[in-house]
C-alpha positions as a Markdown table, in Angstrom:
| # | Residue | x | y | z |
|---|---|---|---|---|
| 1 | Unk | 119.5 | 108.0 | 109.3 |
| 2 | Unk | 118.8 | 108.2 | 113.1 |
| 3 | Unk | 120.9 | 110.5 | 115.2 |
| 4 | Unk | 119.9 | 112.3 | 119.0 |
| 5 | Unk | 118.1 | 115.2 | 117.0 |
| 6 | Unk | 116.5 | 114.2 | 113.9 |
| 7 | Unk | 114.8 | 110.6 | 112.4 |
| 8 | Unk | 115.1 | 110.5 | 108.4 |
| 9 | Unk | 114.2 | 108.3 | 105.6 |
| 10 | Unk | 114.5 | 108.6 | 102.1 |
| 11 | Unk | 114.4 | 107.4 | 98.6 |
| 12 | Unk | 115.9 | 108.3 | 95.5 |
| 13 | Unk | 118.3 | 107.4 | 92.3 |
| 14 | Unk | 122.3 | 108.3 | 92.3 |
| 15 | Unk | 122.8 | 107.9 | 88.6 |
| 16 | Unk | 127.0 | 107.1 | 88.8 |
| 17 | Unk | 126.9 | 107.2 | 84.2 |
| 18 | Unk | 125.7 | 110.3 | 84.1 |
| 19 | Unk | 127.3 | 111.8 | 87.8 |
| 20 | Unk | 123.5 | 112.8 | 88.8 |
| 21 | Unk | 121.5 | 112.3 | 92.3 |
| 22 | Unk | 117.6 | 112.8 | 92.7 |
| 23 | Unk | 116.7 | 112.3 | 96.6 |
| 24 | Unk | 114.2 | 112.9 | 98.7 |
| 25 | Unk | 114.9 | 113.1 | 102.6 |
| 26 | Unk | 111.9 | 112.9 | 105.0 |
| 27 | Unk | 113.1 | 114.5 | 108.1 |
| 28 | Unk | 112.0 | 114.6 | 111.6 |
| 29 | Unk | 113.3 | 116.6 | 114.0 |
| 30 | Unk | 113.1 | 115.0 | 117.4 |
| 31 | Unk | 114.1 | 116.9 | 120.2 |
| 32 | Unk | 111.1 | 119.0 | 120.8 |
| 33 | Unk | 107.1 | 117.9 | 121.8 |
| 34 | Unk | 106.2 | 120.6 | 119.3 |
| 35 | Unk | 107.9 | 119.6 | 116.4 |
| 36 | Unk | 108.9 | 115.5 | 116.6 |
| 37 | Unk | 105.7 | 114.4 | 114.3 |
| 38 | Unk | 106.6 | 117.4 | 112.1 |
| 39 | Unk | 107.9 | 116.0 | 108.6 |
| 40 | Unk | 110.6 | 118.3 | 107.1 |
| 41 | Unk | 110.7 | 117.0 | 103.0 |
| 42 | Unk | 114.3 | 118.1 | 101.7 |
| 43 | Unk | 115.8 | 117.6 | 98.2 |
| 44 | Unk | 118.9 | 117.1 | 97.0 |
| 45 | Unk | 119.2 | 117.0 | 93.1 |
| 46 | Unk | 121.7 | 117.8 | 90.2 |
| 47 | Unk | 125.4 | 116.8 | 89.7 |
| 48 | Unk | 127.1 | 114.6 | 92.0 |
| 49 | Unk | 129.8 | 117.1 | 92.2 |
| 50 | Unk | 127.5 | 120.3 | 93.0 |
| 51 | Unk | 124.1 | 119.2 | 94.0 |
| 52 | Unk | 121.7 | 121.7 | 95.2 |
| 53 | Unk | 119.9 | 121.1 | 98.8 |
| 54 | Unk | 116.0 | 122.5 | 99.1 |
| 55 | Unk | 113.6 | 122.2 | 102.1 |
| 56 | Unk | 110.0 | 121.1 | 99.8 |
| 57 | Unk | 108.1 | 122.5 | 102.4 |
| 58 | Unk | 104.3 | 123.3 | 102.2 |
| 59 | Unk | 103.0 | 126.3 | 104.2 |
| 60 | Unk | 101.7 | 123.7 | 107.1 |
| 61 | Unk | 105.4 | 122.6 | 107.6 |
| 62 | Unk | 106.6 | 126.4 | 107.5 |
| 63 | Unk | 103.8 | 127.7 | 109.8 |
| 64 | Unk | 104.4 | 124.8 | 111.9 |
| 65 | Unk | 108.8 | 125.4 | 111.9 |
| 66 | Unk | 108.2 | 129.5 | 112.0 |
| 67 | Unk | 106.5 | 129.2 | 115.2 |
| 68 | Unk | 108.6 | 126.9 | 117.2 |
| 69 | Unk | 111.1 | 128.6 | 119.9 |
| 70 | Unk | 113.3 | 125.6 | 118.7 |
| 71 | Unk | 113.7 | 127.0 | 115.2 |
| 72 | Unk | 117.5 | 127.9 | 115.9 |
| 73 | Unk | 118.2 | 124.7 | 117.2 |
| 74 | Unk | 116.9 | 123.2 | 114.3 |
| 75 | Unk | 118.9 | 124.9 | 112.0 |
| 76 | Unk | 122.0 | 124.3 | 114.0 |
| 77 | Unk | 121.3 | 120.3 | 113.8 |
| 78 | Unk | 120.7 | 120.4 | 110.4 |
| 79 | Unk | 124.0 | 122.3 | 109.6 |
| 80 | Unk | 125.8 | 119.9 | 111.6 |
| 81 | Unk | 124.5 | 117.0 | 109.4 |
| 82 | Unk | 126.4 | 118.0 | 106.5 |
| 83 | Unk | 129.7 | 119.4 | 108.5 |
């Protein structure tokens, strides 16, 4: 995926027998010097029909998100991925 905010790449196994998904995303979120080499690992597992969505992020990852001024406008691009 490549879009004006964030660089991803992934692997993974969608299971269509048994209606299952196992991914995982390696995000980067591009729009800021601070943050663009700053990999965001997120998870989407379980059902097809209700799988659950999980930032795997290490404490160098959250220390590094926590103190960016972008931090809002990094959660408002990655709500708008899924919208």
């Amino acid at each position: 995926m490549l879009s004006s905010s964030f660089k991803a790449t992934g692997k993974g196994e969608i299971d269509l027998l048994q209606q299952t998904i196992d991914l995982l995303i390696k995000a980067y979120y591009t729009r800021s010097e601070k943050t663009k080499n700053t990999e965001i690992p997120i998870k989407i597992s379980g059902q097809l029909t209700n799988p659950k969505v999980s930032v795997e992020a290490g404490s160098t990852v959250i220390s590094q998100l926590a103190n960016s001024e972008n931090l809002e406008n990094i959660k408002k691009s990655i709500a708008n991925i899924f919208n």
